[in-house]
N, C-alpha and C positions, 0 to 999 in steps of 0.2 A: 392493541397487542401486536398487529402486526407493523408497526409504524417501531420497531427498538433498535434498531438499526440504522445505518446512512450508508448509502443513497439512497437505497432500494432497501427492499423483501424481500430475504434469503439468500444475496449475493451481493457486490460490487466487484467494481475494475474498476482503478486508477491506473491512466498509464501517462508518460511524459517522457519525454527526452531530453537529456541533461550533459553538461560537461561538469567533470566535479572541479574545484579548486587544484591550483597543483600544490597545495601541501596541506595536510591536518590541521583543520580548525583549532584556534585558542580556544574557544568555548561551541557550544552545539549550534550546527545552522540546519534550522529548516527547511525542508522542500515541500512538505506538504501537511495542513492542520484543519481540523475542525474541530473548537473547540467540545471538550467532553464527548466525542465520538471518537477521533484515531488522527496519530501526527505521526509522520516519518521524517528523521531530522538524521544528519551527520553529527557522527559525534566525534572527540577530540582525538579519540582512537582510531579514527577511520574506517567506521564501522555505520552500517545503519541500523539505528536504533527506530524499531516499529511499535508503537501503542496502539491497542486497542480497546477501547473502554477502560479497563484496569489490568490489561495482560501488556507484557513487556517483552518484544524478541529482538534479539542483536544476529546481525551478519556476523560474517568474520572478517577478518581486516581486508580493506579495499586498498587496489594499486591507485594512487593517486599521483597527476602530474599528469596526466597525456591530455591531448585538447581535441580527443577524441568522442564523438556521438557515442553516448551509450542511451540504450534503449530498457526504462525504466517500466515496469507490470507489475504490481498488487493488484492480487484476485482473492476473494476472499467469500466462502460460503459458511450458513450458518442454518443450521437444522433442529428446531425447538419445537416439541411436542406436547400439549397440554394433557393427552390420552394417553402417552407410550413414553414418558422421558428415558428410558434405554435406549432411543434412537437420537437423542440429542448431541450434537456433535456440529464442529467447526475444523475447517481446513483452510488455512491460509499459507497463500507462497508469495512469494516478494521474488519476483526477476529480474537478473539485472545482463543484459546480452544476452537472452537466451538462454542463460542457467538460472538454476533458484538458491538465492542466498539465505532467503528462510525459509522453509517449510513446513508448515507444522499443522499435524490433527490430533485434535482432542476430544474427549468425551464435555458432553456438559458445558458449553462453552457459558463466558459470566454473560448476563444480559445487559443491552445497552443501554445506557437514558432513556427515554421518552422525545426529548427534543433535540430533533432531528434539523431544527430553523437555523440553525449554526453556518455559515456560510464557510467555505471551502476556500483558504488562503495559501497562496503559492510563495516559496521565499520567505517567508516572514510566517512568526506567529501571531495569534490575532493584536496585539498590543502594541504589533512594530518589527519589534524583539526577534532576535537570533537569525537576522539577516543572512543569507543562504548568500556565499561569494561567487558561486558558479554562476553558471546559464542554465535557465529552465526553460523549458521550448514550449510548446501549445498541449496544452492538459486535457485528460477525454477521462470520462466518468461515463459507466457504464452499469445498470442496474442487474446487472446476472452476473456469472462466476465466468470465469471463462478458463479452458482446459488444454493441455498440450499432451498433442498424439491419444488424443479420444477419437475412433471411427466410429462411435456412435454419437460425436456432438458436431456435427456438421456445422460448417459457422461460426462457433463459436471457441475457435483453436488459438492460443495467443499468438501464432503464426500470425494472423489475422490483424490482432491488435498491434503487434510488431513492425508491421506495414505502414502503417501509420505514421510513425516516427524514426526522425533521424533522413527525413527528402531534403 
């Protein structure tokens, strides 16, 4: 039960520093996939499209074309209660510079697979397929939520994880 998720129990961060393409993909490229857990890909719109298990959220259109560091954050928390399902809830935000292009909280979030063995592919989907044309930098995965401007989460501020990427 507590294994429904990836990376971790009750939270992750993915973060990575990336330069996009300078123009909109012909077809979708990937920055990041685990089979049947969650993929965030570019899509021909110039938009990122984020899956998670079976929920689907789009940015809104990205400036493409600068050969600029941009500093990439999914954080994502998930709250399931077998006692109390009135508290069960999911908040996910997608950062890109320091703003949130997705953010979203729900009641009842869907549950994930079971198998979690899925390894974690940067660029590509697991098959090859929909080759990401940019640059993706050194990728960090992190098993808790992490939060911007909480003074009760010491540590754990995407400030934090922001530091990281784009040296």
């Amino acid at each position: 039960d507590s294994m429904r998720r990836t990376p971790g129990f009750g939270g992750f961060t993915f973060a990575v520093d990336l330069e996009f393409p300078h123009k909109a993909p012909v077809t979708g490229q990937m920055l990041a996939n685990q089979a049947a857990q969650w993929s965030l890909k570019l899509t021909p719109d110039a938009t990122l499209k984020l899956t998670l298990n079976d929920e689907t959220f789009e940015s809104a259109k990205l400036p493409l074309g600068s050969t600029l560091c941009n500093k990439l954050v999914l954080t994502t928390y998930y709250l399931r209660s077998k006692l109390n399902a009135e508290i069960d809830k999911s908040i996910v935000t997608l950062w890109l510079n320091g703003k949130p292009v997705i953010d979203v909280s729900q009641p009842s979030p869907a549950e994930f697979p079971a198998d979690i063995q899925q390894p974690t592919y940067l660029g590509q989907n697991p098959e090859g397929g929909e080759l990401f044309e940019g640059r993706l930098g050194k990728p960090y995965l992190f098993n808790e939520f992490y939060y911007r401007d909480d003074p009760w989460q010491v540590g754990r501020d995407i400030a934090r994880i922001e530091n990281l990427l784009c040296q």
